[in-house]
C-alpha positions, -999 to +999 in steps of 0.1 A: -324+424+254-328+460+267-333+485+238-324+523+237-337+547+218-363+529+205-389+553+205-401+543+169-402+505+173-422+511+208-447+533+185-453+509+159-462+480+183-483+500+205-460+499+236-475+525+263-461+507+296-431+494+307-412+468+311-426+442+284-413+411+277-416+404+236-414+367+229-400+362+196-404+330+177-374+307+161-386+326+127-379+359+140-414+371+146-429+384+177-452+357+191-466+378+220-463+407+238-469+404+281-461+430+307-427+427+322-433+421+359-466+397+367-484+404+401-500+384+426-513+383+461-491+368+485-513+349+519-517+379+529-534+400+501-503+419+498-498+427+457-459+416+453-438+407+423-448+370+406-427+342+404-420+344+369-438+309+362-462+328+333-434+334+317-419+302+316-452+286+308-458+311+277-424+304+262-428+266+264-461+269+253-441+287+220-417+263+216-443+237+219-423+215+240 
């Protein structure tokens, strides 16, 4: 979900950076709040975009699967 003028509801959760991901339980509530794009070191110390696998690891570990 992308949200536009949102100024408000990035306010009131204390949103200063961008992007975020908000992971948002089967209830409805917001279960955490990470920022958007994880970096790591590649082999040779060069800081480049993560894989994406601390994502996926944080939303299973929501679902509890």
């Amino acid at each position: 979900m992308h949200l536009t003028d949102a100024r408000d509801f990035v306010d009131r959760i204390g949103i200063h950076g961008y992007p975020k991901n908000i992971l948002i339980n089967k209830e409805g509530v917001v279960h955490q709040i990470l920022d958007g794009i994880h970096q790591q070191l590649d082999k040779e110390g060069t800081v480049v975009a993560g894989d994406g696998q601390e994502i996926i690891r944080e939303i299973v570990n929501m679902l509890d699967v």
